[in-house]
C-alpha positions as CSV (number, residue, x, y, z in Angstrom):
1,X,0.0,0.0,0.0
2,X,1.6,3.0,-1.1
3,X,0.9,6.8,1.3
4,X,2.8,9.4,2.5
5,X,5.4,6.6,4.8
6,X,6.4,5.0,1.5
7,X,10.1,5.0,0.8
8,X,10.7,6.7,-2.8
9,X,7.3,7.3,-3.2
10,X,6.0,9.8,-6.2
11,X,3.8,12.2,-5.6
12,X,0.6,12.3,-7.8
13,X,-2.0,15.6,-8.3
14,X,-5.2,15.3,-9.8
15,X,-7.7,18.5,-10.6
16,X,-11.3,17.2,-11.0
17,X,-13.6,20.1,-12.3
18,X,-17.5,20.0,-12.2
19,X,-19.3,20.8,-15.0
20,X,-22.6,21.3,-15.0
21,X,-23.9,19.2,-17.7
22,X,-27.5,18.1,-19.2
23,X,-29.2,14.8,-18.2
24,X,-31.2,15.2,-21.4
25,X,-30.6,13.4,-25.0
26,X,-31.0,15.5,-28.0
27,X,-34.4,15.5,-29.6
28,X,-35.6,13.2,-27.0
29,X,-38.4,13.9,-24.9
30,X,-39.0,15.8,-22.7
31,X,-36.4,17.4,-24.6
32,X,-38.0,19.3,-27.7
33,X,-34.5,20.3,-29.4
34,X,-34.2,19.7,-33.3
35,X,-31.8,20.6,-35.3
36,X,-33.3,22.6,-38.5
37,X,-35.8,23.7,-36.1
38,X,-34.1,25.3,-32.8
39,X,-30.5,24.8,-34.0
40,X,-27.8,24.3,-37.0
41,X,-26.6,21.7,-35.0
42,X,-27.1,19.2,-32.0
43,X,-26.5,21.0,-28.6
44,X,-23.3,20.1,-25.9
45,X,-25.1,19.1,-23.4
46,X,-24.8,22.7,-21.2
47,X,-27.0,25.5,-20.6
48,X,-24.6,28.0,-22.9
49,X,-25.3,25.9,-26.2
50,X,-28.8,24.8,-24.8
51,X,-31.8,25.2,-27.4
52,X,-34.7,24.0,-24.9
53,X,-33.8,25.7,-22.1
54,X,-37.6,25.0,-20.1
55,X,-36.2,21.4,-20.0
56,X,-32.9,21.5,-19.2
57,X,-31.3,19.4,-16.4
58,X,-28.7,20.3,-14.4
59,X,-26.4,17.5,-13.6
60,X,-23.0,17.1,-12.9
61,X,-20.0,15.9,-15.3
62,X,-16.8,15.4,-13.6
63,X,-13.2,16.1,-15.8
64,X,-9.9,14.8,-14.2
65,X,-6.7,16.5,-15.5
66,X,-3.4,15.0,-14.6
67,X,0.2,16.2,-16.0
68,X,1.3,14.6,-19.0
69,X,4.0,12.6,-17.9
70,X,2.0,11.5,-14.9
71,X,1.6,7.8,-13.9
72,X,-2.0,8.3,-13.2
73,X,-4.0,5.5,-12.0
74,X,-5.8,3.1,-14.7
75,X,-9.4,2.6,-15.1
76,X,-10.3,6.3,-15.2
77,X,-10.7,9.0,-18.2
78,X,-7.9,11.7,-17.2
79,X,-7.3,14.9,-19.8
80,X,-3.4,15.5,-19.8
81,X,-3.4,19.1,-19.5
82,X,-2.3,19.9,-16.3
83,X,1.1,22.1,-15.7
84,X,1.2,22.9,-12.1
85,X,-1.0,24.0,-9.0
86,X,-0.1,26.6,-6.8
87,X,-1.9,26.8,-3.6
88,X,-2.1,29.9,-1.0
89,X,-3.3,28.5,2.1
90,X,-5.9,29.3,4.8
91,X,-4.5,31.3,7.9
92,X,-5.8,31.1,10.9
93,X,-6.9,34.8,13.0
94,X,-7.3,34.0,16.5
95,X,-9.0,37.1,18.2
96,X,-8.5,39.4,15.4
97,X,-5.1,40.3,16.8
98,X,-2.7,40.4,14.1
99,X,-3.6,44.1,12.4
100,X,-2.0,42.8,9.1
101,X,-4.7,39.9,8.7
102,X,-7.9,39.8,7.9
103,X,-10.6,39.2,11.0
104,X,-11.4,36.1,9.3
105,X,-8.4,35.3,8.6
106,X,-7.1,34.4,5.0
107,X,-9.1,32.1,3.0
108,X,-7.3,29.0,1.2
109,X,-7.3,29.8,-2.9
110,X,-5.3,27.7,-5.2
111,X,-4.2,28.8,-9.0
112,X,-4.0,26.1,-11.4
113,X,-1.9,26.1,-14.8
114,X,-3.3,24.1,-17.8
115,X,-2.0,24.2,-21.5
116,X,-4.3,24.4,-24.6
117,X,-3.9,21.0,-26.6
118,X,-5.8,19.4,-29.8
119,X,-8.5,17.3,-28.0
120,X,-11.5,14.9,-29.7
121,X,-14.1,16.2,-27.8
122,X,-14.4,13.0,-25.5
123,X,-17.1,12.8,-22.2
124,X,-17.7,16.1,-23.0
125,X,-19.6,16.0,-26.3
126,X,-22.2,13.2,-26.6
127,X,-22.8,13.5,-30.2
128,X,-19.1,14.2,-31.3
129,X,-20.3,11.1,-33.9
130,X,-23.0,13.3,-35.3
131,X,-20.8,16.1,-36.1
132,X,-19.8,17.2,-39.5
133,X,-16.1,17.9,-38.6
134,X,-13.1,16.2,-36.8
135,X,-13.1,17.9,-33.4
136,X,-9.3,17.0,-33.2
137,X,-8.7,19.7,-35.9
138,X,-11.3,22.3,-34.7
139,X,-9.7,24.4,-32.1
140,X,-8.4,23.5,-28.8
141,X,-9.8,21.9,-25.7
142,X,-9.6,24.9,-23.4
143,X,-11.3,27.2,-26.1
144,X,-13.8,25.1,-26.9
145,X,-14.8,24.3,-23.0
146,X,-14.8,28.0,-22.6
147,X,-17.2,28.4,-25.3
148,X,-19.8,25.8,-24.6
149,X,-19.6,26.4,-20.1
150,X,-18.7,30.6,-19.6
151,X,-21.1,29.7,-16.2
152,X,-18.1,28.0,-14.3
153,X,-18.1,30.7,-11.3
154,X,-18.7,28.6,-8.3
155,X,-18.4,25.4,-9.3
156,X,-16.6,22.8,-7.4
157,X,-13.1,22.4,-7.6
158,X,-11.1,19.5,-6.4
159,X,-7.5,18.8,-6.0
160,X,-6.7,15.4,-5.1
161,X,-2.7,14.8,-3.4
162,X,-1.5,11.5,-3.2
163,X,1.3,9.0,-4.6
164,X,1.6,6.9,-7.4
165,X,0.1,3.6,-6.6
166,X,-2.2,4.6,-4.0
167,X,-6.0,4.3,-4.6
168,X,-7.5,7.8,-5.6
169,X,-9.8,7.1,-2.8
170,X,-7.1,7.2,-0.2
171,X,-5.7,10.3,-1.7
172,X,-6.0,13.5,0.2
173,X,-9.0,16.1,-0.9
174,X,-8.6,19.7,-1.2
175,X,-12.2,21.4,-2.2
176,X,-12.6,24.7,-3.8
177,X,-14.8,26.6,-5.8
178,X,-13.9,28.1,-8.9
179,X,-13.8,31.8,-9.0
180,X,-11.8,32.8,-12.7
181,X,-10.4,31.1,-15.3
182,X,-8.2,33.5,-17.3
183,X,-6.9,32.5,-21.0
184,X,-5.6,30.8,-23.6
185,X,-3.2,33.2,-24.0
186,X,-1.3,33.4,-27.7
187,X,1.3,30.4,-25.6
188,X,-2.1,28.3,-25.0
189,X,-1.6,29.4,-21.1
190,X,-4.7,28.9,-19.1
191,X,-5.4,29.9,-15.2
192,X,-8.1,28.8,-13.2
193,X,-8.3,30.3,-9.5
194,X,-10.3,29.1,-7.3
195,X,-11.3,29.9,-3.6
196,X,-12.7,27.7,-0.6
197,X,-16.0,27.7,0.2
198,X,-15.9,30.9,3.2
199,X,-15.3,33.0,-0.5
200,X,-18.8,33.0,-0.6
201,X,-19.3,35.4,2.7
202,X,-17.3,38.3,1.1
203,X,-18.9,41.4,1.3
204,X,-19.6,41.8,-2.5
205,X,-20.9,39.1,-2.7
206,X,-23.4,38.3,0.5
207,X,-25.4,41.3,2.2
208,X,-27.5,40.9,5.7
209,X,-30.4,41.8,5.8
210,X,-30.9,40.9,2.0
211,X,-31.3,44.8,-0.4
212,X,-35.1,45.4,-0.4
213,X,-36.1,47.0,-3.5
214,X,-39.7,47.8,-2.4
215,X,-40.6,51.5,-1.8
216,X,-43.4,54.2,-1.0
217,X,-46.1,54.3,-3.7
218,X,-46.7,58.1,-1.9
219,X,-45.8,60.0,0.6
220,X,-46.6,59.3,4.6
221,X,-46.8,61.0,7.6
222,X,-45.3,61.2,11.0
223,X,-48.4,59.0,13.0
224,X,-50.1,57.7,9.9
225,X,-50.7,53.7,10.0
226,X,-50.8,52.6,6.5
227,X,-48.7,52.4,3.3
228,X,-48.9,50.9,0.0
229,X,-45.1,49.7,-1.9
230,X,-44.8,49.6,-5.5
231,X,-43.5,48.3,-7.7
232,X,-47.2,46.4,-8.1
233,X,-46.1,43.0,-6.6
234,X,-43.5,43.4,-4.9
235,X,-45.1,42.9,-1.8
236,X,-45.5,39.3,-1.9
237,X,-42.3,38.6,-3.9
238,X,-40.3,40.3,-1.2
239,X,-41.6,40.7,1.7
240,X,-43.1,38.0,4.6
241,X,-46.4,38.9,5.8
242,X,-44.8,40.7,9.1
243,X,-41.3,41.9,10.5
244,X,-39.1,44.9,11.0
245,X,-38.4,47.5,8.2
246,X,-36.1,51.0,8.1
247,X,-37.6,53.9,6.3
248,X,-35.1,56.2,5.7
249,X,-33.8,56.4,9.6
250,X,-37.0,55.2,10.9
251,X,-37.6,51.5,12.1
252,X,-41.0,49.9,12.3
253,X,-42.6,47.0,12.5
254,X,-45.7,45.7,10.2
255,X,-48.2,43.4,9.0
256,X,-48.5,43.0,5.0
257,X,-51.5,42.0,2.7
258,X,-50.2,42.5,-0.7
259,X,-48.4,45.4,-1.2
260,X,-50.7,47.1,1.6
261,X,-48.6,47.1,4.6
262,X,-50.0,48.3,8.0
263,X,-47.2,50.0,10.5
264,X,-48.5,48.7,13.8
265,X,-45.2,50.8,15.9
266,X,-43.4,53.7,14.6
267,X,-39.9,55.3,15.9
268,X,-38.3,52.2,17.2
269,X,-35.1,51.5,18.7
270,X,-34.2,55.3,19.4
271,X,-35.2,56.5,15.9
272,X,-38.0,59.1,15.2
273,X,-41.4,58.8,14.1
274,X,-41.1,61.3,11.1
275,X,-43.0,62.5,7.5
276,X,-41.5,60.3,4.8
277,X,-42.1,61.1,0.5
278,X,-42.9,59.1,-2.2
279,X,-40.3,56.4,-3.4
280,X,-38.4,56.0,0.1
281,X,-37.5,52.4,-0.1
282,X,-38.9,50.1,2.7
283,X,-36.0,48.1,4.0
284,X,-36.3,44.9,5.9
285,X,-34.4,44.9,8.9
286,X,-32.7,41.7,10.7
287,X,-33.1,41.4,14.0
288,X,-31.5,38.6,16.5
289,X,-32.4,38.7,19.2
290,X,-30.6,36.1,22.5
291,X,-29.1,34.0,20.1
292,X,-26.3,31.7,20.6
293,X,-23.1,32.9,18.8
294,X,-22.6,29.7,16.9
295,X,-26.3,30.0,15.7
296,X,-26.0,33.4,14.5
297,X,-23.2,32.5,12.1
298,X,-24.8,29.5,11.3
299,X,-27.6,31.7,9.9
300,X,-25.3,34.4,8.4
301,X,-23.4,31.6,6.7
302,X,-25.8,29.3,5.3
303,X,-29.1,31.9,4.7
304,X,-27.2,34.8,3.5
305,X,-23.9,33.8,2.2
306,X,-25.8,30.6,0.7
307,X,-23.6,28.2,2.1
308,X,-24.2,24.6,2.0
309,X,-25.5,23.1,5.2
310,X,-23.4,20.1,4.8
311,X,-20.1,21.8,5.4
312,X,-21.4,22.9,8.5
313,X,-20.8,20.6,11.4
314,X,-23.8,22.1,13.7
315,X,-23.3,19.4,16.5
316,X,-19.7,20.2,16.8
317,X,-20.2,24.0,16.6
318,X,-23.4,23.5,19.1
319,X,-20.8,21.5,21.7
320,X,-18.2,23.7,21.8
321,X,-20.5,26.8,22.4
322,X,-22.4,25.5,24.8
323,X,-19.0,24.5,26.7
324,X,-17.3,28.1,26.0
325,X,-19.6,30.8,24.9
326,X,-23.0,29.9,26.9
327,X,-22.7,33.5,28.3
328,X,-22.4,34.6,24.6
329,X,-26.0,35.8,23.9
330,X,-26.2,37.8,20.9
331,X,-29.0,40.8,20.1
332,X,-28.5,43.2,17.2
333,X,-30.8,45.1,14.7
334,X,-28.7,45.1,11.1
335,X,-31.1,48.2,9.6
336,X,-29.2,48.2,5.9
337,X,-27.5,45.8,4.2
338,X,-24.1,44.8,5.4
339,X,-21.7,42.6,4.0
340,X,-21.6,39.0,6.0
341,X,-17.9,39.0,6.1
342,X,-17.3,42.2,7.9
343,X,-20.5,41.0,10.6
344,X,-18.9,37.0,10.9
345,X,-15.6,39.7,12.4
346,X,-16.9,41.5,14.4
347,X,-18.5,38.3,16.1
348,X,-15.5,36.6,15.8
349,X,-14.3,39.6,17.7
350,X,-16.1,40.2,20.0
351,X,-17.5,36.7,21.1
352,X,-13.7,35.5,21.2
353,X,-14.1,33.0,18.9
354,X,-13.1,32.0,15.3
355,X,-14.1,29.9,12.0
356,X,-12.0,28.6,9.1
357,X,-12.2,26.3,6.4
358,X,-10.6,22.7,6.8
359,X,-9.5,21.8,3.8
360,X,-9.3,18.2,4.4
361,X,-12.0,17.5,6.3
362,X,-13.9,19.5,3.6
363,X,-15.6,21.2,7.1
364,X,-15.8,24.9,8.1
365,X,-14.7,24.7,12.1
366,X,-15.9,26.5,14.6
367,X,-13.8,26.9,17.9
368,X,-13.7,29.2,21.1
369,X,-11.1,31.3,22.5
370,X,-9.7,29.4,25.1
371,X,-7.5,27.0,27.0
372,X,-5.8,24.5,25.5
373,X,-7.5,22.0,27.5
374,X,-5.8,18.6,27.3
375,X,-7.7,16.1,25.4
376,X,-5.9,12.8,23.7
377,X,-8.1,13.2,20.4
378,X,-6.6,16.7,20.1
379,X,-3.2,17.0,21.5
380,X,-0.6,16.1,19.1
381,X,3.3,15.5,19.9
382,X,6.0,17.3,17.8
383,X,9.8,17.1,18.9
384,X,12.9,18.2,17.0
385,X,14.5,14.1,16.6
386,X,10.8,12.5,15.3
387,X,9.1,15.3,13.6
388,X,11.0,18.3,12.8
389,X,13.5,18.8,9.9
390,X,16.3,19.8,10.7
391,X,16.9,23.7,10.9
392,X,13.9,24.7,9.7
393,X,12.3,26.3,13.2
394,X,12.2,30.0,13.1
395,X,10.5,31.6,16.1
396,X,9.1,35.2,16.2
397,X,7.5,37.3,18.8
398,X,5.1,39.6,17.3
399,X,5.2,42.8,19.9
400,X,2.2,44.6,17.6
401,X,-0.1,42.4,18.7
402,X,0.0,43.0,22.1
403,X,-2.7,44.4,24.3
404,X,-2.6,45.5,27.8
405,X,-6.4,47.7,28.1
406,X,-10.0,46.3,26.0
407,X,-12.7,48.8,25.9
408,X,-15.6,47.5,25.1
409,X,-18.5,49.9,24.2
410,X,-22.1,48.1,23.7
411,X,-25.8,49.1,24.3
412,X,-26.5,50.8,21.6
413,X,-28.5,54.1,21.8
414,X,-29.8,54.3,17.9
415,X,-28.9,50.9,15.2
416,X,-28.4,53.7,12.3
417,X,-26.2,55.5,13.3
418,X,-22.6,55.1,13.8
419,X,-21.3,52.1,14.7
420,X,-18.0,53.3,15.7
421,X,-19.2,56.6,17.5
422,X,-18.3,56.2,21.8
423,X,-21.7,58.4,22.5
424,X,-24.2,56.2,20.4
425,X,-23.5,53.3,23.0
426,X,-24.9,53.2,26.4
427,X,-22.2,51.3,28.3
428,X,-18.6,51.3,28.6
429,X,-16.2,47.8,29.7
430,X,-12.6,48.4,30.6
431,X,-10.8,45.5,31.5
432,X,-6.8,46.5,32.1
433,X,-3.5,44.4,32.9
434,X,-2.2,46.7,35.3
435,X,0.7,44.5,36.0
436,X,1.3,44.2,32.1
437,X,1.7,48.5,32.3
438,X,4.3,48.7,34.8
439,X,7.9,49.6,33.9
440,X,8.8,46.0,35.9
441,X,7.5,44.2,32.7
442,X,6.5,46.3,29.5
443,X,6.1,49.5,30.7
444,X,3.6,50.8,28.0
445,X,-0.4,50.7,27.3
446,X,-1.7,48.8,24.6
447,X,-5.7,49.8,24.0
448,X,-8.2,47.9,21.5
449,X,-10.9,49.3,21.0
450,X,-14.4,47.3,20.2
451,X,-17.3,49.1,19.7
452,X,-20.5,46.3,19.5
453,X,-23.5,45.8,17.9
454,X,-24.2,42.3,19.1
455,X,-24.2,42.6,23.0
456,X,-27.0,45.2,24.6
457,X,-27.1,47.2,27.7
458,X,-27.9,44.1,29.8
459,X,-25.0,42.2,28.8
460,X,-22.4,43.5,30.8
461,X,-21.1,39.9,31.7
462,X,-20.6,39.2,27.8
463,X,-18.6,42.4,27.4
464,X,-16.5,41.6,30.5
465,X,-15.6,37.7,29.4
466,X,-14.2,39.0,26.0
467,X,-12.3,41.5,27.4
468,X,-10.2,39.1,30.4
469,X,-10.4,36.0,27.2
470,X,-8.7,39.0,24.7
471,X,-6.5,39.9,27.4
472,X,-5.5,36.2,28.9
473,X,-4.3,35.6,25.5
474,X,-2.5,38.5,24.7
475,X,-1.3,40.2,27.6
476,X,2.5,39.4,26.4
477,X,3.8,39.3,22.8
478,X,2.3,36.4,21.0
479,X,4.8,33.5,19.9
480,X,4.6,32.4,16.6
481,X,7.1,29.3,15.8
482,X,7.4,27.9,12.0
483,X,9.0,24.9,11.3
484,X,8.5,21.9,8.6
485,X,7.8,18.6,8.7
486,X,7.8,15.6,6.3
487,X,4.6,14.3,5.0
488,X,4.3,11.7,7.0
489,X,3.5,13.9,9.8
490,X,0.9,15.6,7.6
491,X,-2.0,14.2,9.6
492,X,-1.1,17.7,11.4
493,X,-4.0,19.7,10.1
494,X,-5.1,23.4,10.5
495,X,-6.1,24.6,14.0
496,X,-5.0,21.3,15.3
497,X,-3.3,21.4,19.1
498,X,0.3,20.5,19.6
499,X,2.6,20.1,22.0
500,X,5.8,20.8,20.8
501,X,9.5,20.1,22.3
502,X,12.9,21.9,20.6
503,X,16.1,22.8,22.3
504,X,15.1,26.4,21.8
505,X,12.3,26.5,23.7
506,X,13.8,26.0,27.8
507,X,12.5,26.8,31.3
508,X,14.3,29.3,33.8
509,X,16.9,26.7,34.2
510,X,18.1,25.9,30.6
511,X,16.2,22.7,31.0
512,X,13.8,20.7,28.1
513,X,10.1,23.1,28.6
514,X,7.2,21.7,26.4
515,X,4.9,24.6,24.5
516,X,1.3,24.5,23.6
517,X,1.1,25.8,20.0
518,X,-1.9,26.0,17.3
519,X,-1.2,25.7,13.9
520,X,-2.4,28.4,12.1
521,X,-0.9,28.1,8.6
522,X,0.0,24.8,6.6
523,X,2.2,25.3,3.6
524,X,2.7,22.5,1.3
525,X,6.8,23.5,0.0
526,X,7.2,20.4,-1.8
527,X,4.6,18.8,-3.2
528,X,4.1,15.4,-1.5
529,X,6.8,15.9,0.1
530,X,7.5,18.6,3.0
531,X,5.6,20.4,4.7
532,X,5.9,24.2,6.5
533,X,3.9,24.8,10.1
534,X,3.3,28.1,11.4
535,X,1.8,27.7,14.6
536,X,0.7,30.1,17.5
537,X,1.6,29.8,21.2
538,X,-1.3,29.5,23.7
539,X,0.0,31.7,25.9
540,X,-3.5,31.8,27.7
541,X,-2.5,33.6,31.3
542,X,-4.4,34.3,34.3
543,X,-3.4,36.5,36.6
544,X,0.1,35.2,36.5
545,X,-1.4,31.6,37.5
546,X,0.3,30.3,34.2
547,X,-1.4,28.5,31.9
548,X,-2.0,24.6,32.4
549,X,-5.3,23.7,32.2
550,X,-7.2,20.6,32.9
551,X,-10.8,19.1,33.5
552,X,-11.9,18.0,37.2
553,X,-11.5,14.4,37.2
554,X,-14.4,12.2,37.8
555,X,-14.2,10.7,41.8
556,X,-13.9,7.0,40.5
557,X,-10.5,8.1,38.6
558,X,-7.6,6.6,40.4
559,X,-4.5,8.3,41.8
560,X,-2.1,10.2,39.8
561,X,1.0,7.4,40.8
562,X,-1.7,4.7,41.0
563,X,0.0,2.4,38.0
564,X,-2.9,1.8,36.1
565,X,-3.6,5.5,36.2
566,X,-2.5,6.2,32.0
567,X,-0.6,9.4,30.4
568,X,-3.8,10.0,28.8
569,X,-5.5,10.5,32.0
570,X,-3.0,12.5,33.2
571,X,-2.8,14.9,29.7
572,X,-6.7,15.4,30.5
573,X,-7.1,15.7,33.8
574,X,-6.9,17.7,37.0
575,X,-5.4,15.8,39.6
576,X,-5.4,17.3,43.4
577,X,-3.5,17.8,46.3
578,X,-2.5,19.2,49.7
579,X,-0.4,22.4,48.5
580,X,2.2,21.1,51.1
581,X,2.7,17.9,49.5
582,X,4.8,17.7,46.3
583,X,2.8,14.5,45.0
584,X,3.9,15.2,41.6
585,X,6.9,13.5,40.2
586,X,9.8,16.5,39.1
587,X,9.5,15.4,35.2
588,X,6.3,15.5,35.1
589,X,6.3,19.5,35.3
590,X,3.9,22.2,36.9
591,X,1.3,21.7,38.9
592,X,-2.3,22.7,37.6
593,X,-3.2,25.9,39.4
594,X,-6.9,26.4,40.6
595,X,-8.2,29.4,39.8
């Protein structure tokens, strides 16, 4: 069986490219297509060369490309048109701290090099028989599939990494979704980019609340209770039969019979009750109101960013909520349309947590600011004579990311106005590391600044946990330690937990210390072969208290030197004793601290 632990192995890509393609048969029914009648000539089977477009149906035609010289696996139809693939990966933003990233982080995107080549048209032209010419001397492959599918944006993207030898099933996945293919150029060059699926939250491209396009047949005013929309219709194609709308700076709620809409409260939420003219639009407004963090994303994900349910693993994300963010309850009034990228960050933000798109497990993950609680199925060892190649560890302390002071600002007085403005919000939450501004350690203030939408006046409690988690994490200059790794260690993925031992990294006494990183960035170097981690030290302080962490141990667990008591139990769990008695053997490091 040949994988990534093969001597002399020989690493294998494969691009597989969806296309959507026609279930239909020419001239068949239901199909009603003749040629002579709705064509010169018999269709290709997608909705660009369709000529009975009422009966099309969409289904899916998969193309594998491989490099020409590959040793590709038998048994399949590959297209040997494949140069290279390029891939930026996903990065990791933990808190929003690093000012040079994005709040989401970066999204993975790969870019994929193909060459232009004579092709006969076969898999993706059912009726290349019925054709009057050789498709081997009519144009290219590229060009033509360009032609016949200019609808690829979106479409699902795979690139499969593997070995020669080793069943395409046991291969590793890497899913995208294509966002440009650029080409031929006059060398027959062709470029396809392609994003993963969090691409689909940017702010162009996915608004919350949705753009109403409904507004005032005539003129109302300040008091009056009714109001008809136009255009004619768009009531019921728009708008549900009550809710929440903005006119102009005015939120109301309604009831709707058509396009007839009764206001049954005016001047909500701090805004006016006011005269409004003719051809104001009537805006929908979104309201949450005591929702779970993981929820609301859930919801700005897969009803306004149109994300597919099935990357979302809602049991996972429910778990780790309900174990770290129960006191994160969320309440906000979006009154215009905002793009779901810039709202996911400030949640991320402010609700110290973050998302990201796992490329192998083909999974967005959700996960909490927090500990790095011991857990065998999480914790993974690294040391410099196993796993590390040699001289390849680089470590950096970033000193802009520190913070010493978060203000928190929530409770807002009026949902359309400023965001951003100190006097539009009711209540103010400073949480400071006094010890962090003395001239013993760094001597200087470092302030963020959140201003918040999602937490109201009575959610003081919210405000304060994101401050001390914000703080806990970066009171000192985050570590960030890079090093590579054969492939054989790649089962290493993205926001995986390690624990990682290097003769750089010592206690007070020059002696072996063991850090708790995150990997934040994975960086295939050489393809199938090596493999660069950045990760992120924990780092997560209290109070000076350190930062080992555990879970209570269940009474029926034995004794930490009871022999059948294993080094998993011990990785996950609190064991307790008299603060007199030094129970713990000396290798075995800290003590937990109760706190």
């Amino acid at each position: 069986m040949v994988d990534e632990n093969t001597i002399g192995r020989e690493p294998l890509v494969i691009v597989e490219i969806d296309q959507d393609f026609c279930s239909r048969t020419y001239g068949t029914a239901p199909c009603t297509a003749a040629v002579n009648t709705t064509g010169a000539t018999k269709c290709f089977n997608t909705f660009k060369t369709c000529q009975d477009t009422a009966n099309y149906d969409k289904t899916t035609l998969t193309l594998k490309f491989v490099k020409p010289n590959s040793s590709f696996p038998k048994g399949e139809f590959y297209i040997p048109s494949l140069v290279d693939v390029t891939n930026i990966p996903s990065e990791l933003s933990i808190g929003s701290s690093d000012p040079d990233s994005r709040p989401l982080g970066r999204n993975s995107s790969i870019r994929i090099t193909f060459k232009d080549h004579p092709y006969n048209d076969k898999l993706v032209d059912p009726y290349r028989s019925d054709r009057s010419y050789d498709p081997l001397q009519q144009s290219f492959f590229w060009s033509k599939w360009l032609s016949r599918n200019p609808y690829y944006q979106n479409r699902p993207l795979r690139v499969r990494r593997g070995y020669v030898g080793q069943d395409v099933a046991d291969m590793r996945v890497y899913n995208y979704l294509i966002q440009r293919i650029d080409g031929p150029d006059f060398n027959g060059k062709v470029t396809v980019v392609a994003q993963d699926v969090l691409k689909l939250a940017d702010d162009k491209r996915a608004q919350c609340p949705e753009p109403s396009t409904g507004k005032l047949d005539s003129g109302i005013l300040s008091g009056a209770g009714s109001l008809t929309l136009s255009p004619s219709g768009i009531g019921n194609s728009e708008y549900p039969s009550s809710g929440t709308a903005i006119i102009s700076d005015e939120i109301v709620t309604y009831t709707r019979s058509g396009d007839t809409v009764t206001l049954t409260a005016r001047g909500l939420y701090g805004t006016e009750d006011v005269d409004h003219d003719a051809d104001e639009t009537f805006q929908q407004v979104k309201i949450y109101s005591n929702e779970r963090v993981d929820l609301v994303i859930k919801d700005l994900l897969e009803n306004f960013a149109s994300v597919d349910s099935s990357y979302i693993p809602a049991s996972d994300w429910s778990t780790e909520a309900s174990t770290y963010l129960s006191g994160f309850t969320l309440n906000a009034k979006i009154t215009e349309p905002t793009g779901v990228t810039k709202l996911l960050s400030e949640i991320v933000q402010q609700c110290t947590c973050y998302i990201w798109w796992d490329e192998v497990d083909q999974e967005i993950k959700f996960r909490a600011i927090r500990p790095a609680v011991p857990d065998e199925t999480v914790i993974k060892e690294v040391d410099e004579s196993a796993n590390i190649v040699a001289n390849s560890l680089k470590i950096e302390r970033r000193t802009t990311e520190r913070i010493s002071q978060v203000w928190v600002y929530f409770g807002l007085y009026n949902p359309t106005e400023s965001l951003d403005d100190a006097s539009n919000h009711r209540r103010l939450n400073i949480t400071i590391d006094t010890d962090a501004e003395t001239t013993n350690e760094y001597g200087e203030k470092r302030v963020t600044r959140i201003f918040s939408r999602w937490f109201d006046s009575s959610n003081a409690g919210a405000a304060n946990t994101a401050s001390s988690r914000l703080l806990a994490r970066y009171r000192d200059d985050p570590i960030y330690i890079t090093f590579s790794m054969d492939a054989k260690d790649r089962s290493i993925l993205l926001g995986d937990v390690i624990e990682l031992t290097h003769r750089s990294l010592v206690d007070f006494r020059g002696a072996p210390r063991v850090d708790v990183l995150q990997v934040v960035k994975i960086t295939e170097v050489e393809d199938g072969h090596r493999y660069e981690y950045r990760c992120q030290a924990f780092g997560f302080a209290i109070s000076g208290f350190g930062s080992r962490f555990a879970y209570i141990e269940d009474n029926a667990q034995t004794d930490y030197d009871n022999g059948s008591t294993t080094d998993a139990d011990k990785n996950f769990g609190g064991f307790i004793c008299d603060d007199s008695t030094e129970s713990f053997p000396s290798d075995d490091g800290d003590a937990y601290r109760i706190v």
